[in-house]
PDB file of N, CA, C and O in Angstrom, chain B, residues numbered from 101:
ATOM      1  N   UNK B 101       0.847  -1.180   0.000  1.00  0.00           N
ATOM      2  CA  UNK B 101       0.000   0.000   0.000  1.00  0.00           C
ATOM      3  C   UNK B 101       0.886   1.234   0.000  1.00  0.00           C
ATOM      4  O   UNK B 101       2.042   1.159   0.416  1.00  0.00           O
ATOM      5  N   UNK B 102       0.354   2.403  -0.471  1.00  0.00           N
ATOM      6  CA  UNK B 102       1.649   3.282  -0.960  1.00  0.00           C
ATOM      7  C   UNK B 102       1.041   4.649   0.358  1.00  0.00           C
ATOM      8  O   UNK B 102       1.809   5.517   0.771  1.00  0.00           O
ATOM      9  N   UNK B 103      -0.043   4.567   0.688  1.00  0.00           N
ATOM     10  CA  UNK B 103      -0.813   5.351   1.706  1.00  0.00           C
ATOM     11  C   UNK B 103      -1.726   5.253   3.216  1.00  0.00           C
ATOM     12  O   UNK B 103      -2.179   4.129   3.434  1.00  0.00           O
ATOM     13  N   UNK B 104      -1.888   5.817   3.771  1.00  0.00           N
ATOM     14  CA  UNK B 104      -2.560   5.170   4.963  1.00  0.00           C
ATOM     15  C   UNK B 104      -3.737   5.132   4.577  1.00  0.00           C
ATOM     16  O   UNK B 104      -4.162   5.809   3.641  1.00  0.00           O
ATOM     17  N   UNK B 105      -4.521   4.205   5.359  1.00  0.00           N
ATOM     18  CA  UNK B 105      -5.702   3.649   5.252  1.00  0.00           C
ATOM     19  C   UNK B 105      -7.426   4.856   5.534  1.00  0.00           C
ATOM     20  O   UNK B 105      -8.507   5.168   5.034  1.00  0.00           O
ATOM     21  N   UNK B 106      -6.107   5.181   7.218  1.00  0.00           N
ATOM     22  CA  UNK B 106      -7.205   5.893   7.952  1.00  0.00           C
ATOM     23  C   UNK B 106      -8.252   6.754   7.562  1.00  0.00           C
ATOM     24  O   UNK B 106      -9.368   6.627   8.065  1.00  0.00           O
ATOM     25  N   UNK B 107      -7.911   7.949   6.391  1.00  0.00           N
ATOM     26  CA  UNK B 107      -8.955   8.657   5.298  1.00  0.00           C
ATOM     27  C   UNK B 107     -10.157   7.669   5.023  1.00  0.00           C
ATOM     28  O   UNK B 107     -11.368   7.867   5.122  1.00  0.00           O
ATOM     29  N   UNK B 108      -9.670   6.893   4.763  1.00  0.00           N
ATOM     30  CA  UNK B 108     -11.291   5.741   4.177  1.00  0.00           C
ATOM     31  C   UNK B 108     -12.226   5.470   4.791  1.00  0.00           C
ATOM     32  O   UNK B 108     -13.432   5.542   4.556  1.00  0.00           O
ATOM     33  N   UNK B 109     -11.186   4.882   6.282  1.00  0.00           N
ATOM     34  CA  UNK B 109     -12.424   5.132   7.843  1.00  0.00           C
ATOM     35  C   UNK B 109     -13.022   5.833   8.196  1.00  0.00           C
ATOM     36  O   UNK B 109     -14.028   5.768   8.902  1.00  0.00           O
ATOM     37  N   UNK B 110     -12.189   7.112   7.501  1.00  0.00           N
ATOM     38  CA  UNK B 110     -12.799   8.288   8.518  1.00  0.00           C
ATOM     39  C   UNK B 110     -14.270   8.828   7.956  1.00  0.00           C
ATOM     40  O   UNK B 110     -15.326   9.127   8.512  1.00  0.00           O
ATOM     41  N   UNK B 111     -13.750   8.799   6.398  1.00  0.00           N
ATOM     42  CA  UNK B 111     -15.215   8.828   5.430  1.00  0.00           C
ATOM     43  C   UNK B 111     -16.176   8.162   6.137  1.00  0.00           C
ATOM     44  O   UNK B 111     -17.015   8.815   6.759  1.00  0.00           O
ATOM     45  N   UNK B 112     -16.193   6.695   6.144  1.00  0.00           N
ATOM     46  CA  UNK B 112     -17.169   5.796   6.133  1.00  0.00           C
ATOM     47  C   UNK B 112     -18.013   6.155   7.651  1.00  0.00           C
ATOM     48  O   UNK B 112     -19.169   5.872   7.964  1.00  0.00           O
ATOM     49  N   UNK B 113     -16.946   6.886   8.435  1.00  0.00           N
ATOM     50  CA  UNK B 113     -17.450   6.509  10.000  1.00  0.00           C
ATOM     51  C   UNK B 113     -18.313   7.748  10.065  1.00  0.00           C
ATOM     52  O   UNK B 113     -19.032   7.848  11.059  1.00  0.00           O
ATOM     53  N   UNK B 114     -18.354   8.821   9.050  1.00  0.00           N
ATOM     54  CA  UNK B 114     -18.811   9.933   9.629  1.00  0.00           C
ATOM     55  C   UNK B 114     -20.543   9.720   9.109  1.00  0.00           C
ATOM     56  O   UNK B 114     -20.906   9.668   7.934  1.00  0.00           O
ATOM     57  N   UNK B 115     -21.109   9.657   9.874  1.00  0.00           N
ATOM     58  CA  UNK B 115     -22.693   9.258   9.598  1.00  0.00           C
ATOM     59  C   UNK B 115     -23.620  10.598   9.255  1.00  0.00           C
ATOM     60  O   UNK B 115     -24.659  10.623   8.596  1.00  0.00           O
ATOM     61  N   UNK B 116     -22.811  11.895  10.011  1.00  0.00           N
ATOM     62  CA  UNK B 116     -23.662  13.188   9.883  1.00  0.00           C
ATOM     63  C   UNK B 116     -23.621  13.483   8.068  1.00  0.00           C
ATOM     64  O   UNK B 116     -24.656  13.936   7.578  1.00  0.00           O
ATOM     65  N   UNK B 117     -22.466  13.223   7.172  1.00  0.00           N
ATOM     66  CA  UNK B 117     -22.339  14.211   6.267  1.00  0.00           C
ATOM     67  C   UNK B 117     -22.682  12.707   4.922  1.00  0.00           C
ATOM     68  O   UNK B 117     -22.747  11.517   5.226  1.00  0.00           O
ATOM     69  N   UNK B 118     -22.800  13.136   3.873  1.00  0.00           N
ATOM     70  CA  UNK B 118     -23.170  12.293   2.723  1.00  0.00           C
ATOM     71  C   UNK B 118     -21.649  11.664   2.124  1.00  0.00           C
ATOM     72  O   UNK B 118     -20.770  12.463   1.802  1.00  0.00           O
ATOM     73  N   UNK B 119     -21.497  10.644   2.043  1.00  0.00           N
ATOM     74  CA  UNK B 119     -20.431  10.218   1.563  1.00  0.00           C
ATOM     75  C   UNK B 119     -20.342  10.702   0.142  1.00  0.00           C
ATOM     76  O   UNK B 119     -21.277  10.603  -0.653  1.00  0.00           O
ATOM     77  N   UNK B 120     -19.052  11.286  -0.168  1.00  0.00           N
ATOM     78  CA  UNK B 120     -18.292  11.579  -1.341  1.00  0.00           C
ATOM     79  C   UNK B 120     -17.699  10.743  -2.079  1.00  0.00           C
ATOM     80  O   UNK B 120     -16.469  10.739  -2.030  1.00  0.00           O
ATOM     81  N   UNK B 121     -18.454   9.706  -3.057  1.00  0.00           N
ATOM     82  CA  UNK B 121     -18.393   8.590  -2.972  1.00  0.00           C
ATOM     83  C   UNK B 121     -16.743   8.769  -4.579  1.00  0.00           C
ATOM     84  O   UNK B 121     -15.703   8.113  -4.612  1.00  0.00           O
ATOM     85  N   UNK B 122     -17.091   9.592  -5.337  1.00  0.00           N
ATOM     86  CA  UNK B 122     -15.504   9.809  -6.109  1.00  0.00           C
ATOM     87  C   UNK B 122     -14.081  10.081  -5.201  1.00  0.00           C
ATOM     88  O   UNK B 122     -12.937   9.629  -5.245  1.00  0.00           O
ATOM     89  N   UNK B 123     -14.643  10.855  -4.541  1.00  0.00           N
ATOM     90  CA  UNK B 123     -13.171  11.039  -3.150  1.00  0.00           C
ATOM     91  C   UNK B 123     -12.848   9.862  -2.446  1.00  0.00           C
ATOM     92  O   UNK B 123     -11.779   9.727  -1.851  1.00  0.00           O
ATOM     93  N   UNK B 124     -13.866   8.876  -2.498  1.00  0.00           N
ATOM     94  CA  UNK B 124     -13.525   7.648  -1.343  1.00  0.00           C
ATOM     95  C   UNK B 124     -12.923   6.654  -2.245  1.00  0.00           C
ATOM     96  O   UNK B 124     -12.077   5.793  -2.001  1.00  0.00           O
ATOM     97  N   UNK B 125     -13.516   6.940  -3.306  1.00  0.00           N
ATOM     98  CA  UNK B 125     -13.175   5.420  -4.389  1.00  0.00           C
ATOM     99  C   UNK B 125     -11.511   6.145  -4.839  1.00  0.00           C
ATOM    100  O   UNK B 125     -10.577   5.344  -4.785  1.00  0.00           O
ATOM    101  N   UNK B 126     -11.197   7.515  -5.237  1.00  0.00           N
ATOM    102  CA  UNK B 126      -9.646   7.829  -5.230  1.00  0.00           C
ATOM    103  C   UNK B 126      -8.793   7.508  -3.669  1.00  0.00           C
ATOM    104  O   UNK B 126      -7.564   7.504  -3.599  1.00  0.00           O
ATOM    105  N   UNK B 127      -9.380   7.342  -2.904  1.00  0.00           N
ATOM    106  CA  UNK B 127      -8.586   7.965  -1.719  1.00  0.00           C
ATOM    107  C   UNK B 127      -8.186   5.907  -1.151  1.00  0.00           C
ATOM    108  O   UNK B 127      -7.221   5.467  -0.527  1.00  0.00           O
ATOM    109  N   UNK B 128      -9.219   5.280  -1.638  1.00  0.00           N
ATOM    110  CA  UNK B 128      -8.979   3.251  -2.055  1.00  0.00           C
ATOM    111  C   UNK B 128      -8.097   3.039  -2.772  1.00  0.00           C
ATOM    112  O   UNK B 128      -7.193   2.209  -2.676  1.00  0.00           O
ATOM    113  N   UNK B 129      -8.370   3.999  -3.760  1.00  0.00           N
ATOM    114  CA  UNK B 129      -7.520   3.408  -5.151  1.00  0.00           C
ATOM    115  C   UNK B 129      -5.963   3.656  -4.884  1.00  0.00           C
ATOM    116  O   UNK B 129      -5.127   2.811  -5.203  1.00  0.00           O
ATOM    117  N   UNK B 130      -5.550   5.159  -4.133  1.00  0.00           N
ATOM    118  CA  UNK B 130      -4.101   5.447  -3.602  1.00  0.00           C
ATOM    119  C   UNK B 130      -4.065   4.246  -2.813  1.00  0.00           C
ATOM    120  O   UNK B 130      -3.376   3.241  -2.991  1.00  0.00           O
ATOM    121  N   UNK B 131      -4.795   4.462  -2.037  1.00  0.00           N
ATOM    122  CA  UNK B 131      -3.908   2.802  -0.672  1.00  0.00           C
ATOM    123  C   UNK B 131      -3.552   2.009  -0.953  1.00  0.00           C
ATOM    124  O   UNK B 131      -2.699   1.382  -0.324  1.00  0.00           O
ATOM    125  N   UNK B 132      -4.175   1.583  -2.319  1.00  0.00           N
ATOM    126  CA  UNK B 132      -3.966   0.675  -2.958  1.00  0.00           C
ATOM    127  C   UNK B 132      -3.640   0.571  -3.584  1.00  0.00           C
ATOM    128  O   UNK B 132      -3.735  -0.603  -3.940  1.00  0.00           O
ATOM    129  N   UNK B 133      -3.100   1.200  -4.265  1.00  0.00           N
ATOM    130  CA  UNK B 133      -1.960   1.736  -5.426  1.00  0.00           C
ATOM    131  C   UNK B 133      -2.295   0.975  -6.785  1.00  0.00           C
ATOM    132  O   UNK B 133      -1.512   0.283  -7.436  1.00  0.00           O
ATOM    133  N   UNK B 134      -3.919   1.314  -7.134  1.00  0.00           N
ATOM    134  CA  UNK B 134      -4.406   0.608  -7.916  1.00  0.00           C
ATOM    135  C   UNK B 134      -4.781   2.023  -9.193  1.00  0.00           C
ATOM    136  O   UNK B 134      -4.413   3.177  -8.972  1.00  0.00           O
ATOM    137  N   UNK B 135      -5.411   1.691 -10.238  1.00  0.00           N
ATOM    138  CA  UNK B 135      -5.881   2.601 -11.216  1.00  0.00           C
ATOM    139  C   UNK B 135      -6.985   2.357 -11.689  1.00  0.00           C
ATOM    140  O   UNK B 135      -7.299   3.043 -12.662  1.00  0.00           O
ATOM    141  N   UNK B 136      -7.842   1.457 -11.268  1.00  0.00           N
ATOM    142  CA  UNK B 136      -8.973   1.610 -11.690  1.00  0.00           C
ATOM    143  C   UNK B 136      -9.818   0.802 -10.389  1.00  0.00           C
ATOM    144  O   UNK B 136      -9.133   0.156  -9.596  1.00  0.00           O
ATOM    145  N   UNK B 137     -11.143   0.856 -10.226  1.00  0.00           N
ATOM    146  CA  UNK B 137     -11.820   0.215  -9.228  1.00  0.00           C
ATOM    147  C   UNK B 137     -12.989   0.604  -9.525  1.00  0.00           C
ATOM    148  O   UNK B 137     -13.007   1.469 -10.402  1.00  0.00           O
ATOM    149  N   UNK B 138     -14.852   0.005  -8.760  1.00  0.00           N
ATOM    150  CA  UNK B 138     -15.236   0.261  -8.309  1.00  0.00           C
ATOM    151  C   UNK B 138     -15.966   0.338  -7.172  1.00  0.00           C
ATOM    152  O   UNK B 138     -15.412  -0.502  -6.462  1.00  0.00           O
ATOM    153  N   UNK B 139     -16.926   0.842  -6.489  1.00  0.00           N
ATOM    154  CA  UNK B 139     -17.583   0.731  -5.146  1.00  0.00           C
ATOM    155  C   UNK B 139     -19.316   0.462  -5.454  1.00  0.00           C
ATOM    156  O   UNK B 139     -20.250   0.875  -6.142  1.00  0.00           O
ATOM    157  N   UNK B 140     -19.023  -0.382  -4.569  1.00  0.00           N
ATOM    158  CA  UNK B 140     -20.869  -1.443  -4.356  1.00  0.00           C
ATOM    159  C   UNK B 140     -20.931  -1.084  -3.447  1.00  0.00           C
ATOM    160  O   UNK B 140     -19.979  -0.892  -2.691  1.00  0.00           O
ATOM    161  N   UNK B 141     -22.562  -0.789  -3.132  1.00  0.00           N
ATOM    162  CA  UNK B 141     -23.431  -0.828  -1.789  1.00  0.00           C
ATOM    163  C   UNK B 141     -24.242  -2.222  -2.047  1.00  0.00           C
ATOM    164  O   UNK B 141     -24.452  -2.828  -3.098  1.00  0.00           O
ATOM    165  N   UNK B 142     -24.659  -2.535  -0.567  1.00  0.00           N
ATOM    166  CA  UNK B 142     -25.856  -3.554  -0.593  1.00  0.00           C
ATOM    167  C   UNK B 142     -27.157  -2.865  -0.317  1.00  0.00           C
ATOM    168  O   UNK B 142     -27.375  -2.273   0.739  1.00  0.00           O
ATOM    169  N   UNK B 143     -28.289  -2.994  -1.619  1.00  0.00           N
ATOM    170  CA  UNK B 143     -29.297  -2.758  -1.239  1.00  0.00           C
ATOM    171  C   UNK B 143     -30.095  -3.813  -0.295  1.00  0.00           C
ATOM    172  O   UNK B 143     -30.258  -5.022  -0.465  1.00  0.00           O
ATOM    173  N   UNK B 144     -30.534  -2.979   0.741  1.00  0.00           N
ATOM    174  CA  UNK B 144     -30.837  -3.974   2.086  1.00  0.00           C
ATOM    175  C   UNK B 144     -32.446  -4.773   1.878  1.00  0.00           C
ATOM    176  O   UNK B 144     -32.890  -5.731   2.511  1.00  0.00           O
ATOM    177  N   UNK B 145     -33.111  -3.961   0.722  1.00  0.00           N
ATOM    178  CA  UNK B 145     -34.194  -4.471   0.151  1.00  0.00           C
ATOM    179  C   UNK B 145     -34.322  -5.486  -0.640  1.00  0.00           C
ATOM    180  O   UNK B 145     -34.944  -6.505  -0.342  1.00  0.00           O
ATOM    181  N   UNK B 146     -33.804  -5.305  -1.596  1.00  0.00           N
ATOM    182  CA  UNK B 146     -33.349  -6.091  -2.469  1.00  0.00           C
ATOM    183  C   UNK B 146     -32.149  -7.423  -2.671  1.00  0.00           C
ATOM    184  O   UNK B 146     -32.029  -8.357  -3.465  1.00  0.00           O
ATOM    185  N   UNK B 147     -31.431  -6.950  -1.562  1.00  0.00           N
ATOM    186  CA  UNK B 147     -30.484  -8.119  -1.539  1.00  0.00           C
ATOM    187  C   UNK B 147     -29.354  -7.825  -2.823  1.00  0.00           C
ATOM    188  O   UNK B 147     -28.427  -8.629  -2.928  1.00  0.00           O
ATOM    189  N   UNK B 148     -29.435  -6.705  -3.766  1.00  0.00           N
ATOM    190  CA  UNK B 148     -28.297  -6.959  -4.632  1.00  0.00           C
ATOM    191  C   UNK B 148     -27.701  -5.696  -4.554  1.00  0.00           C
ATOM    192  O   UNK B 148     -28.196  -4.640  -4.161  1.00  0.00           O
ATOM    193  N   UNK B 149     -26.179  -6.014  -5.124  1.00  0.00           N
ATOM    194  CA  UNK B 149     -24.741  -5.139  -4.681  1.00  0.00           C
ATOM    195  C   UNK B 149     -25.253  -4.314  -6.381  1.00  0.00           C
ATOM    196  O   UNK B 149     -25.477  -4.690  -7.532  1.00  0.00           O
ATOM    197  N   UNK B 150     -25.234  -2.862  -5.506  1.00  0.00           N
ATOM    198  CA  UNK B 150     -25.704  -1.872  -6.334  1.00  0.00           C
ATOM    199  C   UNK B 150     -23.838  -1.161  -6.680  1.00  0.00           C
ATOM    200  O   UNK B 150     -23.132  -0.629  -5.823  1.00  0.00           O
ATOM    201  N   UNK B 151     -23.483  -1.377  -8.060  1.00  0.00           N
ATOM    202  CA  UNK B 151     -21.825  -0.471  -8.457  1.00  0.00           C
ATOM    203  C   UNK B 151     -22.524   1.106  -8.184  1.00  0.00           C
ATOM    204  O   UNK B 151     -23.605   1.554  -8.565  1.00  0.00           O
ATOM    205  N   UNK B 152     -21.663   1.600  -7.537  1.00  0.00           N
ATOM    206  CA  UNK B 152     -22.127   3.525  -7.722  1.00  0.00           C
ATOM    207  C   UNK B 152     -21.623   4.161  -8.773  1.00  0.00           C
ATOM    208  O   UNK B 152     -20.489   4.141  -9.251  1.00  0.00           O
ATOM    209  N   UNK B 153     -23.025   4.983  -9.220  1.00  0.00           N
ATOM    210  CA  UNK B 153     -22.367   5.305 -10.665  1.00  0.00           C
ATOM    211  C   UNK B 153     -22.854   4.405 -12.091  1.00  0.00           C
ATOM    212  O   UNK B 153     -22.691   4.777 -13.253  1.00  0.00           O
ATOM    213  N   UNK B 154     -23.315   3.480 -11.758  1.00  0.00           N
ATOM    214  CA  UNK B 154     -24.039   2.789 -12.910  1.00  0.00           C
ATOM    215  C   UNK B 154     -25.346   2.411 -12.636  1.00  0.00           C
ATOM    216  O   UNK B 154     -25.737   2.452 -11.469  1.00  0.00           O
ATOM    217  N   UNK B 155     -26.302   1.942 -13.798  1.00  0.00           N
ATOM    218  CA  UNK B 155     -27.507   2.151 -13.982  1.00  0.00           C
ATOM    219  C   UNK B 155     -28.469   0.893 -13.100  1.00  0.00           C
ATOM    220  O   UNK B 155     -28.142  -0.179 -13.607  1.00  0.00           O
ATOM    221  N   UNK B 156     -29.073   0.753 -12.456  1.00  0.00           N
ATOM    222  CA  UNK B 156     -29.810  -0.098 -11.770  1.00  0.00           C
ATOM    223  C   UNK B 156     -30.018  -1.263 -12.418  1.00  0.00           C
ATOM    224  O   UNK B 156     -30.693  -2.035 -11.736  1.00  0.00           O
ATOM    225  N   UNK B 157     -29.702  -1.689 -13.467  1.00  0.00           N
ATOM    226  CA  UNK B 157     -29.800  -2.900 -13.944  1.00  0.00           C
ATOM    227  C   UNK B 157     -28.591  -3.577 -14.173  1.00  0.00           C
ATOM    228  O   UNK B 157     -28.466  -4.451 -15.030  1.00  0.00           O
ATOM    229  N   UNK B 158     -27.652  -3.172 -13.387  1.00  0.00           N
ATOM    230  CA  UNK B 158     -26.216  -3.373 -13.558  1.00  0.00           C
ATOM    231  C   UNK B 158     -26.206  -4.293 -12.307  1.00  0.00           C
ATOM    232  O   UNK B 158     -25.198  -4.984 -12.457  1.00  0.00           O
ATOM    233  N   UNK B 159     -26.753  -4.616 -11.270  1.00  0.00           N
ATOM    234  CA  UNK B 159     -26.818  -4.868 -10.085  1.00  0.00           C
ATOM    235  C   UNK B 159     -26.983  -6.559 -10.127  1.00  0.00           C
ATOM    236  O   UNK B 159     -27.746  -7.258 -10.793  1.00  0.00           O
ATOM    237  N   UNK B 160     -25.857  -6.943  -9.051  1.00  0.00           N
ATOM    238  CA  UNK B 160     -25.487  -8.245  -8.687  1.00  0.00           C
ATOM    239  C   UNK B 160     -25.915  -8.753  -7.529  1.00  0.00           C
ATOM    240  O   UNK B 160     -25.780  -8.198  -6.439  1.00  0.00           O
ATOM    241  N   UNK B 161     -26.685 -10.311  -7.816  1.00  0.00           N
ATOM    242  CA  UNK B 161     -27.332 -11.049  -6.409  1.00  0.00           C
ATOM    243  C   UNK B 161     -26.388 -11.634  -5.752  1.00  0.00           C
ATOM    244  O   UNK B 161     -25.419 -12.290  -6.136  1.00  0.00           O
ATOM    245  N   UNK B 162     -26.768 -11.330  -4.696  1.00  0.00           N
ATOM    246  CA  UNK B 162     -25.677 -11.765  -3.403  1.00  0.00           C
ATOM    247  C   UNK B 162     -26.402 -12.720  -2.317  1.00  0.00           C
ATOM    248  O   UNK B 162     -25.838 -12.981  -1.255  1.00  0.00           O
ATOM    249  N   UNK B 163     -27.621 -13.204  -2.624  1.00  0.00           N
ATOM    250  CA  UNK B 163     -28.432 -13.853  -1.814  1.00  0.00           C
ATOM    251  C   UNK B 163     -28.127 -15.254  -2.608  1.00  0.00           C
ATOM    252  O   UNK B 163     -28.669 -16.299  -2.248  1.00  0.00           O
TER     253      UNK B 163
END
């Protein structure tokens, strides 16, 4: 890893403000000293891993 981690936590932990979800996916991609990635949520309804940033029919079952 070429960076510290802690930025990523700190995003995720802060519950008051809306996650900045391009700043979090760069700030992964440094730690990780990667160049491309992306970030899934789980919709808790649905059961499938929603990519951020792409179209709702893009979405993968995880059940």
């Amino acid at each position: 890893m070429t960076s510290d981690i802690k930025p990523i936590f700190d995003t995720l932990a802060d519950e008051e403000s809306a996650i900045g979800w391009n700043r979090l996916l760069v700030e992964i991609l440094t730690a990780f000293d990667c160049s491309t990635g992306t970030i899934h949520i789980l919709d808790r309804e649905s059961q499938l891993l929603a990519p951020k940033g792409l179209p709702k029919h893009s979405r993968i079952s995880v059940a």
